[in-house]
C-alpha positions as CSV (number, residue, x, y, z in Angstrom):
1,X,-13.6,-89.2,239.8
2,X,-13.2,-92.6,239.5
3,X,-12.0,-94.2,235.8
4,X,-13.3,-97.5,234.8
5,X,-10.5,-99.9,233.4
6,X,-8.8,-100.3,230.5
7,X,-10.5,-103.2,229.3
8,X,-9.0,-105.5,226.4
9,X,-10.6,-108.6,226.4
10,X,-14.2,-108.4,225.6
11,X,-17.6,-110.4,224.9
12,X,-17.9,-111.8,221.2
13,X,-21.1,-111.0,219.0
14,X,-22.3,-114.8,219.6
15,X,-22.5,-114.5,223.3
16,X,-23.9,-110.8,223.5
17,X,-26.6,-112.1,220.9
18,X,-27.5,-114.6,222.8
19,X,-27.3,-112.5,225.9
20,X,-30.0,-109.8,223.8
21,X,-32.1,-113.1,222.7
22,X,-32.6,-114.1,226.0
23,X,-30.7,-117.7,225.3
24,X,-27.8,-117.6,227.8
25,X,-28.3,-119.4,230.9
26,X,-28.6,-117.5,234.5
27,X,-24.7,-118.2,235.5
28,X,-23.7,-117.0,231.6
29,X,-25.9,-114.3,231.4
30,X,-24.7,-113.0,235.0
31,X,-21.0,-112.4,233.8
32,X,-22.5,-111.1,230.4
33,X,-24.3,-108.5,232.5
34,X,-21.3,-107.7,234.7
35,X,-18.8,-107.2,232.4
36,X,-21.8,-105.0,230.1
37,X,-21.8,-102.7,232.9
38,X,-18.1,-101.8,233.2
39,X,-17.4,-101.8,229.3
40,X,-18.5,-99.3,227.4
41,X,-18.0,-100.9,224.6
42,X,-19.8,-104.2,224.7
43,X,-22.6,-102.0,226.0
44,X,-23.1,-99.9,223.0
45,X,-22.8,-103.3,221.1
46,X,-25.3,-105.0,223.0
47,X,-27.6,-102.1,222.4
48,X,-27.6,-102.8,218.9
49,X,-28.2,-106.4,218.8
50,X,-31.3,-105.3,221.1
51,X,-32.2,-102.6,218.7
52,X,-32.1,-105.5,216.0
53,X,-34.1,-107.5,217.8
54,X,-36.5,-105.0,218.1
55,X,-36.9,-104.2,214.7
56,X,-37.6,-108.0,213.5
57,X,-40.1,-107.9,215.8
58,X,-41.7,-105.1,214.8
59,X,-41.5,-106.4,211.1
60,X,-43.5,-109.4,211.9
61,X,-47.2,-110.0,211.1
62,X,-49.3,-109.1,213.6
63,X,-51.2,-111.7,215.9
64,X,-55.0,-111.7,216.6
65,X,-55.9,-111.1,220.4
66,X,-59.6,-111.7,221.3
67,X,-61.9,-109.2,222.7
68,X,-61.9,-111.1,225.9
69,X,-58.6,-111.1,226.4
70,X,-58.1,-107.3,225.7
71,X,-61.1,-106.4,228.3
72,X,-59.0,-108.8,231.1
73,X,-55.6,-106.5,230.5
74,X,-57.7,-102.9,230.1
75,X,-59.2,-103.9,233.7
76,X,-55.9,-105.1,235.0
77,X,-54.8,-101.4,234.4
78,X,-57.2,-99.8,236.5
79,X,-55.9,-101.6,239.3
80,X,-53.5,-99.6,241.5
81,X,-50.4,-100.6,242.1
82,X,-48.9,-100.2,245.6
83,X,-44.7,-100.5,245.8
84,X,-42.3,-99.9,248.7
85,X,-40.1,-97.1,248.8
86,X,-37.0,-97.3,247.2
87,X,-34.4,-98.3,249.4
88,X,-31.1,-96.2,249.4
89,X,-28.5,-97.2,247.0
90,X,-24.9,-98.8,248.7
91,X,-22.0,-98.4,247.4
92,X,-20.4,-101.5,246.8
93,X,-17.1,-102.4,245.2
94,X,-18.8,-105.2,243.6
95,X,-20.5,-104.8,240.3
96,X,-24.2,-104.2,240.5
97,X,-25.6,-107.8,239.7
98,X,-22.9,-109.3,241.6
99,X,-23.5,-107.8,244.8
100,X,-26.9,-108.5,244.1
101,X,-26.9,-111.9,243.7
102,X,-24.3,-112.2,247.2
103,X,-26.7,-109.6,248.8
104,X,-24.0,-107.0,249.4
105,X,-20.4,-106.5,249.2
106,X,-17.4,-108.4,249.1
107,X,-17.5,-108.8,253.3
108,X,-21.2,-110.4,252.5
109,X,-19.4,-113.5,250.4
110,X,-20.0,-116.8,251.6
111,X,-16.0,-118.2,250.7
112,X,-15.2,-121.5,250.9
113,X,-11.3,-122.8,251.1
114,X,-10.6,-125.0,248.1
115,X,-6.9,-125.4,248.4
116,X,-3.5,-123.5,247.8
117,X,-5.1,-120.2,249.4
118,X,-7.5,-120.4,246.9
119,X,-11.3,-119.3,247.7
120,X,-14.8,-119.8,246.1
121,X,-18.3,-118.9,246.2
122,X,-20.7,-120.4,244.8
123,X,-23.5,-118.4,243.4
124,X,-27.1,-119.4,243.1
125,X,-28.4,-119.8,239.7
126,X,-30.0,-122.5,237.5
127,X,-28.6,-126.1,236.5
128,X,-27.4,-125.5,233.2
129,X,-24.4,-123.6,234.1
130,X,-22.5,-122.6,237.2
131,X,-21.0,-119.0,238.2
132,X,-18.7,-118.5,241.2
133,X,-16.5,-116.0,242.6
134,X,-12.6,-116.3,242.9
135,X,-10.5,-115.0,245.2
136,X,-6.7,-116.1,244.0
137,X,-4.2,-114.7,246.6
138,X,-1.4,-112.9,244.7
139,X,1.2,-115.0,242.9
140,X,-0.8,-117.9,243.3
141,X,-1.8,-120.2,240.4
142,X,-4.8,-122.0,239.7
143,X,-4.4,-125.9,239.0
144,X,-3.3,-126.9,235.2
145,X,-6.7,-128.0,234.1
146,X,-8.9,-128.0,230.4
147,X,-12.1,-127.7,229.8
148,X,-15.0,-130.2,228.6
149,X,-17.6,-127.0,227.9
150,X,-17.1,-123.2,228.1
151,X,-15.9,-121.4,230.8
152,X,-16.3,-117.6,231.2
153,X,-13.8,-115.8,234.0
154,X,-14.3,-111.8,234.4
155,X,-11.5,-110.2,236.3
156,X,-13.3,-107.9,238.8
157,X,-10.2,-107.0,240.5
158,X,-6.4,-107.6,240.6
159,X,-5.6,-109.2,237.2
160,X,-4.3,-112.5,236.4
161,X,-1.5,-114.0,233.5
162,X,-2.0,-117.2,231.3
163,X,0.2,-118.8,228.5
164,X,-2.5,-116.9,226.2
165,X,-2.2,-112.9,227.8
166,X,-2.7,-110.8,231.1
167,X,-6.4,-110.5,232.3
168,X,-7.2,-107.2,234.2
169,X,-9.8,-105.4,235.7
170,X,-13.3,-106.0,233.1
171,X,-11.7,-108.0,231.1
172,X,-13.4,-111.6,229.9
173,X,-11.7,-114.9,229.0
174,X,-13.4,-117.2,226.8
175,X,-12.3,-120.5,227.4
176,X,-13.3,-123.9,225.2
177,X,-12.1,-127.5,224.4
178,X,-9.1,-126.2,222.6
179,X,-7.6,-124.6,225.8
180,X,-5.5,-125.9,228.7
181,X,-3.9,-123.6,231.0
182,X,-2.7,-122.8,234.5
183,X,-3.8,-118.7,235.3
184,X,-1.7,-117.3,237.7
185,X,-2.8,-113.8,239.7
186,X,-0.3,-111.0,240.0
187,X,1.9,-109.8,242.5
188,X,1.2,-107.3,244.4
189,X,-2.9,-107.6,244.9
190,X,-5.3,-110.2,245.3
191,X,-7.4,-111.4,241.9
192,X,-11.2,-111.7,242.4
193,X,-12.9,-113.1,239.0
194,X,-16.7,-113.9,237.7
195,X,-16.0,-117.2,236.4
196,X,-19.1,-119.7,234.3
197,X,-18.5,-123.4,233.3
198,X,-21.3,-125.4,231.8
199,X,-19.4,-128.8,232.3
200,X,-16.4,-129.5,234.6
201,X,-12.9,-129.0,234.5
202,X,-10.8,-131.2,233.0
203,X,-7.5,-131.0,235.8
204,X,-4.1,-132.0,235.3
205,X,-3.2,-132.9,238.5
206,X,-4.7,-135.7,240.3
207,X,-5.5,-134.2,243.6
208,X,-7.4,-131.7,242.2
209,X,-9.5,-134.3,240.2
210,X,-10.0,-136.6,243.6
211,X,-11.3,-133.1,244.8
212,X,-13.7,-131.8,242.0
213,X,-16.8,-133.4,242.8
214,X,-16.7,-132.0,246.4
215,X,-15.7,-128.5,245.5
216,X,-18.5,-128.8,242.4
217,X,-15.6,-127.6,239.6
């Protein structure tokens, strides 16, 4: 049987709250999902912010709904409701809402060179925020760069170093304002991450700057 990872680095209570509240945007809300569904932990913590939520809910006053308004939903359940047959589940190495947002596995990414070995893709989501994958061939390094925003990274395979601690498998780093660094994956295996940013990079380097606009980071 297969054991989930040993996870270390996990979601705080102001971004699974705001995951439970509905408030994150799509691309911050997808790694919030991912990473919910290969840490047990987070899960059961998540739970309870939903089970919060639920209960303040409950405690408010009731609102009026108008007779008309209740006949229109009583007839709307009368109606039956024809769905396809499920389609059989595939197995995927990818976690559940990553796979489907690329529409399969890993051999189903769209990548896209970017430099030093280095591969994106780009995942479709709204404008607030954007979510990509990264493929970082091993002992590679990512350019020196800051943030102007937040940027979420989920290690989904291999595992990854920074001057702040070793990223495996499931776990999350929570980058800000206050953190420059260059990540650099492993030896020995590839490192795929789930990585967010709701503003661009700020980059050390100046090619990578003259190539940020084209490569959207």
């Amino acid at each position: 049987m297969k054991t989930r990872p040993s996870i270390r680095h996990h979601l705080n209570d102001a971004l699974l709250m705001s995951y439970a509240a509905g408030h994150l945007s799509e691309a911050f809300g997808l790694v919030v999902a991912t990473h919910v569904t290969l840490c047990d932990e987070c899960r059961a913590r998540l739970e309870s912010f939903e089970a919060l939520g639920g209960a303040v809910i409950e405690a408010e006053d009731e609102a009026a709904i108008s007779t008309e308004a209740l006949a229109r939903m009583m007839a709307r359940l009368d109606v039956p409701v024809v769905s396809a047959p499920p389609k059989a589940a595939r197995k995927t190495t990818l976690p559940a809402p990553v796979a489907a947002y690329v529409g399969g596995d890993l051999d189903a990414v769209k990548w896209r060179a970017v430099g030093g070995g280095v591969r994106q893709a780009i995942l479709p989501t709204g404008r607030k925020a954007t979510v990509r994958l990264l493929h970082i061939p091993a002992g590679q390094a990512v350019p020196d760069h800051g943030h102007r925003g937040t940027e979420l990274t989920l290690v989904l395979r291999g595992a990854f170093r920074d001057a702040t601690d070793r990223f495996g498998p499931g776990d999350l780093e929570i980058a800000n304002e206050d953190l420059a660094h260059k990540p650099v994956a492993e030896a020995g295996e590839d490192c795929i991450c789930l990585a967010a940013t709701d503003a661009p990079l700020r980059f050390v380097g100046l090619m990578p700057r003259l190539l940020q606009p084209l490569f959207r980071i």
